[in-house]
C-alpha positions in Angstrom: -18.7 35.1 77.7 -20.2 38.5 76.8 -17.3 40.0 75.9 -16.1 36.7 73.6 -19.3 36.7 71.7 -18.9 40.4 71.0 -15.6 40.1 70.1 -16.8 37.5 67.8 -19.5 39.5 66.0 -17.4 42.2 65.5 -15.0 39.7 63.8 -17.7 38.6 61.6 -18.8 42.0 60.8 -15.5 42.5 59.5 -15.1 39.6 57.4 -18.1 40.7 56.2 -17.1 43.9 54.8 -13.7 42.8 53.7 -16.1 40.4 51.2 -18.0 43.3 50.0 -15.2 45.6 48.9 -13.5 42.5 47.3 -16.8 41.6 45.5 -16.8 45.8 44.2 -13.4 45.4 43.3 -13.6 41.9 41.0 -16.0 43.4 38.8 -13.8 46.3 37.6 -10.7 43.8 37.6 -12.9 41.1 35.4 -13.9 44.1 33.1 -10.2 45.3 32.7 -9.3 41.5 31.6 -11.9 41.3 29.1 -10.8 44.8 28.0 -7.5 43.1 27.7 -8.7 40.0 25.8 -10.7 41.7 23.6 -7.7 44.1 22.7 -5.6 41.2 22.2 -8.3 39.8 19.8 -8.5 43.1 17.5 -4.8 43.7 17.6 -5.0 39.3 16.2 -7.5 40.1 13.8 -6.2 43.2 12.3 -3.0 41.2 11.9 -4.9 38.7 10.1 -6.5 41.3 7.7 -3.4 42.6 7.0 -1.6 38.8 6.2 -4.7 38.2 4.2 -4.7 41.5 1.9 -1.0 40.9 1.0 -1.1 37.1 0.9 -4.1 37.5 -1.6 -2.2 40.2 -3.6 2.1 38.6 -3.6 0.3 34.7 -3.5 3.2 32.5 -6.3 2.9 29.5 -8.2 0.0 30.5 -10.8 -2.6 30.0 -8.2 -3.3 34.0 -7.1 -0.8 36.8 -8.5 -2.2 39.7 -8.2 -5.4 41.8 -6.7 -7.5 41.3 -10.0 -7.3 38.1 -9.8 -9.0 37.9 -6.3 -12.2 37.3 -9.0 -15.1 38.6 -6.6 -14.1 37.2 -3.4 -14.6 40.0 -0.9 -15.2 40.1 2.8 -19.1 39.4 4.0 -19.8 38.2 0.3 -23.2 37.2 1.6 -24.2 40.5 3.4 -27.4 40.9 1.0 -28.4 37.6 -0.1 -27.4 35.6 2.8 -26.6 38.1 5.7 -26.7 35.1 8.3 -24.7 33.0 6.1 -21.3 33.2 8.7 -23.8 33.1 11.6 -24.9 30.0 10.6 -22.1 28.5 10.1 -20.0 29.9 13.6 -23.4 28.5 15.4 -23.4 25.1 13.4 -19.9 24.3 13.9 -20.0 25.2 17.5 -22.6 22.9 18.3 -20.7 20.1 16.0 -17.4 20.8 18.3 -19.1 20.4 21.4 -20.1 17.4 20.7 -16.8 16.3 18.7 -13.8 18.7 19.9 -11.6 16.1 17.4 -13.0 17.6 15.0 -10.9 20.8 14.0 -7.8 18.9 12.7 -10.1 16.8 10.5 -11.7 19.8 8.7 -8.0 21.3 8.7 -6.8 18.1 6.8 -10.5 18.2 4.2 -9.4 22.0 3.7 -6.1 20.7 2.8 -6.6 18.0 0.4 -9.3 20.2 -1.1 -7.4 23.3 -1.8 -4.2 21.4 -2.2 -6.0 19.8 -6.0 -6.9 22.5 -8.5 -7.8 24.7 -5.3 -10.4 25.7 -3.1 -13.4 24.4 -5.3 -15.2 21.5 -3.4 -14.9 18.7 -6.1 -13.0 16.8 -3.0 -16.6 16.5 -1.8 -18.0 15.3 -5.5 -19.9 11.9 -4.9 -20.5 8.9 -7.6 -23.6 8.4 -6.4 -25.0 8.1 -9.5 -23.0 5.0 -10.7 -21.1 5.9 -13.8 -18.5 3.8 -13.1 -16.5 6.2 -16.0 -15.1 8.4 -13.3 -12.5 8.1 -10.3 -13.7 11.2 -7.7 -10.9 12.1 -5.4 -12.8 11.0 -2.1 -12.1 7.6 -3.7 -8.1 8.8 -4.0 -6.4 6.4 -1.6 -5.4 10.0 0.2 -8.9 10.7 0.7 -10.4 7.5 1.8 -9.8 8.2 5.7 -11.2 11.9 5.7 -13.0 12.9 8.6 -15.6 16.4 8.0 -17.4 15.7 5.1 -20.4 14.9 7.0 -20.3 17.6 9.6 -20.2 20.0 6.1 -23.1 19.0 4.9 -25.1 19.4 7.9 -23.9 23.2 7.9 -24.6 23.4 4.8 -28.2 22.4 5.3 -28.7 24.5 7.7 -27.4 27.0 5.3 -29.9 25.6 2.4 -32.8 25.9 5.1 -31.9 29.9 5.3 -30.7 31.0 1.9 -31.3 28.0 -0.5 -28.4 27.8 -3.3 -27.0 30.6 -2.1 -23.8 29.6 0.0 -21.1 27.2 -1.8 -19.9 24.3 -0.3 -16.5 25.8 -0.9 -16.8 28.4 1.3 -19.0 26.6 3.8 -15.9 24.5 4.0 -13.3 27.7 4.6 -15.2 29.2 6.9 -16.6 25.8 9.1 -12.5 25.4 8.9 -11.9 28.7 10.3 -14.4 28.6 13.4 -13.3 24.9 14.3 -9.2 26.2 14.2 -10.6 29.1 16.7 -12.8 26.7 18.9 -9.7 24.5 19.6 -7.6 27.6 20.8 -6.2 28.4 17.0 -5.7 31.9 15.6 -8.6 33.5 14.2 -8.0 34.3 10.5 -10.3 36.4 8.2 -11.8 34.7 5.3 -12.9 36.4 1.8 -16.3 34.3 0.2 -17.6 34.3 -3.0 -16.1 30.6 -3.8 -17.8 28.7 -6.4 -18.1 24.8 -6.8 -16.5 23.1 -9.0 -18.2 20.4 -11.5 -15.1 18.0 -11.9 -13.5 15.8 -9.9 -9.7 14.8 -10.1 -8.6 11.5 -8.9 -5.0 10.9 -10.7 -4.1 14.6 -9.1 -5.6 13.7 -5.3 -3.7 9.9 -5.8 -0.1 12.0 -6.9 0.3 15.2 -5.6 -1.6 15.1 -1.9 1.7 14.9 0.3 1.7 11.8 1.8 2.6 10.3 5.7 5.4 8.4 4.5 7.4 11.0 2.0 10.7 12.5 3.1 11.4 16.5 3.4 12.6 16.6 -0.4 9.1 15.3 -1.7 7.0 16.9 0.7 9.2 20.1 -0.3 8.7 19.8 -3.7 4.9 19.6 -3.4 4.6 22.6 -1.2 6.5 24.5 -3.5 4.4 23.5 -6.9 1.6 25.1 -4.3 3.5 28.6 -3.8 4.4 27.9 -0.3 8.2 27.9 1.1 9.6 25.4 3.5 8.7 28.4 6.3 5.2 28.1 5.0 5.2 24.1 4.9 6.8 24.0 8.5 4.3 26.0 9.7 1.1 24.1 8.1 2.3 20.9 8.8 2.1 22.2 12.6 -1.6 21.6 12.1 -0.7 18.0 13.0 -0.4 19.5 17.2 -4.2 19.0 17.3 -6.2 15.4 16.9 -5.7 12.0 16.4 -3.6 10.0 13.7 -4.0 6.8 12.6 -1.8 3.8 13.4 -2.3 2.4 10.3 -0.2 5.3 9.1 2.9 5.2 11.4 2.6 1.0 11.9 6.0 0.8 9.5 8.2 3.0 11.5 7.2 0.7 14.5 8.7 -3.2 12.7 9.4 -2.6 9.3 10.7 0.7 8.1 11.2 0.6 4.6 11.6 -2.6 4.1 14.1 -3.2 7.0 12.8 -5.1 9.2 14.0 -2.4 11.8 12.1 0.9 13.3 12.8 4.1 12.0 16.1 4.9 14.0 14.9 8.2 13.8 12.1 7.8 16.9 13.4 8.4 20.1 13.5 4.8 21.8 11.3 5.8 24.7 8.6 7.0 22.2 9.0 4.0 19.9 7.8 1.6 22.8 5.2 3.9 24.1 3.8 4.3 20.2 4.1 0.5 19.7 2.0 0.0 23.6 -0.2 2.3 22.0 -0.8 0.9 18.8 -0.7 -2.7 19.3 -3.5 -4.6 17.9 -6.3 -6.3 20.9 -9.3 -7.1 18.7 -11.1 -8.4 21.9 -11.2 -4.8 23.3 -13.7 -2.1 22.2 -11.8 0.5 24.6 -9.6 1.2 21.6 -9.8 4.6 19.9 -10.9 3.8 16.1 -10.2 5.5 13.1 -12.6 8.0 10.6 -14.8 5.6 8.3 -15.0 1.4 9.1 -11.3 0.9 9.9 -10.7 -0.8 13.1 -7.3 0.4 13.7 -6.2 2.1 16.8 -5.9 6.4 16.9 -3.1 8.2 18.5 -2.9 11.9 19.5 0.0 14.1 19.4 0.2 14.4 23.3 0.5 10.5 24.0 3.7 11.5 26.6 2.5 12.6 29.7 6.0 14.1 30.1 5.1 16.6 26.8 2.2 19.2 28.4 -0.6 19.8 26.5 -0.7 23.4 26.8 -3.2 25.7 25.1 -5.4 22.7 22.6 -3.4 24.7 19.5 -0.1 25.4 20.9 3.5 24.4 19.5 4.1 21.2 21.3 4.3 19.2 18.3 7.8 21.4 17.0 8.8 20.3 20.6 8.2 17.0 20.0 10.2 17.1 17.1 13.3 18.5 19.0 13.3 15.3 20.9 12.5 12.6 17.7 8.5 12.6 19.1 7.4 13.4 15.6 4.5 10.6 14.9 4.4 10.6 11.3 7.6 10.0 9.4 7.0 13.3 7.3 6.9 15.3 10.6 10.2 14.1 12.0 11.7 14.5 8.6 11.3 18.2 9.1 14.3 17.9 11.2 16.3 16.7 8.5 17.0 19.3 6.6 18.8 22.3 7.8 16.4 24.7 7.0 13.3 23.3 7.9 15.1 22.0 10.9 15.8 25.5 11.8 12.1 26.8 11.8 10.6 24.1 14.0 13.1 25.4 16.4 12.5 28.8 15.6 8.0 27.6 16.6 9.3 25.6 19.4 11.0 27.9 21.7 8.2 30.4 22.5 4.9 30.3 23.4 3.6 29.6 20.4 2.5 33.4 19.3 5.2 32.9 16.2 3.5 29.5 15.3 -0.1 30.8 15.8 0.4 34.2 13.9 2.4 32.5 10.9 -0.5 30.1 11.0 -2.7 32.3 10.3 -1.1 34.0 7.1 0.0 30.4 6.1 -4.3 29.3 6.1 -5.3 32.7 4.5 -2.9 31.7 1.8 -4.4 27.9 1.9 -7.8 29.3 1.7 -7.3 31.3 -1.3 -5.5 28.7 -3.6 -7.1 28.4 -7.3 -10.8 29.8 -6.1 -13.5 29.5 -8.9 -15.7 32.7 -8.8 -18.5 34.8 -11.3 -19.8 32.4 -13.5 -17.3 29.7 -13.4 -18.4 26.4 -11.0 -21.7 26.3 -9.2 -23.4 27.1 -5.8 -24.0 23.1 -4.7 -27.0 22.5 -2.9 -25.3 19.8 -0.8 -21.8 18.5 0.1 -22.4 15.6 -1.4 -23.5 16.7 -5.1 -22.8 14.4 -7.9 -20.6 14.3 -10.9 -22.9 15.3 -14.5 -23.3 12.3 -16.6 
């Protein structure tokens, strides 16, 4: 019995020093990982420098031409007025995501419709408030009336006021927020120039025309992309933004009964996705279980991993150009991309890796987004709040 017990202790003993020289090992492993990461994240950022200097400088279409046109935006634009200015807003929108981790595609989608109108200037956020019933602002731009983000802006940007008041433009509150919530759902990290201004105009015939809408085919949403200076790699790629959150039914009901006007679905959706999008969708006004949409709709909200047969992957990864492959696009303008040869040929090109191509053409393509028609100097304003309203 002696002899067993010793036997025993020894074999504890043993264990137990076995556990200490694997506890003095992790350490130095766990360092040489984060060594790693943080190698990968330079090497990503450098990149992204790099994509934004030359996108800046060879940007088409009228919008940015060449560097003296860049009109003051630099990097750290705030570093003596506002030095905690990007602090502010990182910290802001990380508290915002943790409590809504939906919210990244939403701010994609503001930055879009913003930047996509007479550029990156704000006057999406323009309110009527005062009720001169003379103007149309583009939040009222049919477009425009299910954005999600415009809240969550103006509480960064009062946290901003708090700091530095009328300092910080909405406009770049906006790029940046945008930025840190594509990073906090697994997205590329892309550098951002500051030194947007505001603008004092609103433009609601523009949002109401040339916004790309759910519903156009890959010649109109083409064509708009183009008037913007981006190619149909460029439009591939942004539209890939559409991997992360939820979409409203109301905006893929049609391709589910009544595809334009035929009384049939969209032959284009794969017949297994069709049912599981019309389960998902159908309306059950007695249930509050549903998922609802941005604003006071009550329709039902859909997310681009419904299939449990397409993994998730990484939050940002390139599962929706999968989905395409296999007619899983949810909006009609995403599965259009695989009508065209060209286009059709890039989602494959996103879909067959592990996403690097998709996340490091991603990142050029929103440097580009961000810069579009900037207002800087003199021109615009430095809004107090999000929500400023049109001059009389």
């Amino acid at each position: 019995m002696a002899k067993l017990m010793k036997s025993k202790t020894k074999t504890l003993i043993f264990i137990f020093i076995i556990s200490v020289i694997l506890s003095l090992k992790f350490p130095s492993e766990i360092e040489d990982e984060r060594a790693k990461r943080e190698k990968l994240e330079k090497e990503e950022i450098k990149f992204s420098v790099f994509l934004q200097r030359k996108s800046a400088i060879s940007t088409q279409g009228g919008v940015i031409s060449s560097a003296d046109e860049l009109h003051g935006l630099e990097y750290d634009f705030y570093r003596q007025n506002c030095p905690q200015a990007e602090s502010i807003v990182r910290s802001t929108m990380a508290k915002i995501y943790s409590q809504q981790n939906d919210i990244s595609f939403g701010l994609v989608r503001l930055l879009f419709h913003d930047c996509f109108i007479k550029g990156c200037d704000a006057s999406v956020f323009l309110d009527d408030s005062n009720g001169n019933k003379n103007h149309s602002v583009e939040r009222q731009a049919t477009p425009n009336k299910t954005l999600r983000g415009i809240n969550e802006i103006d509480m960064i940007k009062e946290e901003l006021e708090n700091a530095c008041p009328g300092v910080v433009s909405c406009a770049d509150t906006l790029a940046l927020a945008t930025r840190d919530a594509v990073v906090l759902a697994g997205g590329p990290f892309y550098p951002i120039f500051t030194g947007r201004r505001d603008s004092t105009q609103s433009y609601f015939d523009e949002a109401m025309d040339e916004i790309p809408k759910p519903n156009d085919n890959i010649t109109q949403t083409l064509f708009l992309f183009s008037r913007r200076g981006f190619d149909e790699r460029e439009t591939v790629n942004l539209l890939g933004a559409h991997n992360v959150g939820k979409i409203s039914c109301d905006f893929i009901r049609d391709r589910l009964t009544n595809f334009s006007g035929t009384g049939q679905p969209d032959a284009s959706v794969d017949p297994n996705f069709l049912n599981e999008l019309r389960l998902a969708c159908q309306e059950d006004s007695s249930s509050t279980d549903h998922l609802r949409e941005m604003g006071n709709s009550s329709s039902a909200m859909i997310s681009q991993g419904l299939s449990s047969s397409v993994p998730s992957g990484a939050r940002f990864d390139n599962h929706y150009y999968q989905n395409l492959l296999k007619g899983r696009g949810l909006l009609f303008v995403d599965q259009q991309l695989m009508a065209d040869e060209n286009t059709a040929r890039f989602v494959a090109v996103y879909a067959s890796d592990d996403g690097t191509t998709f996340r490091r053409d991603f990142s050029r393509s929103m440097v580009k987004m961000s810069n579009l028609g900037v207002l800087t100097g003199t021109l615009g304003q430095a809004s107090a709040s999000g929500k400023e309203t049109l001059p009389m």
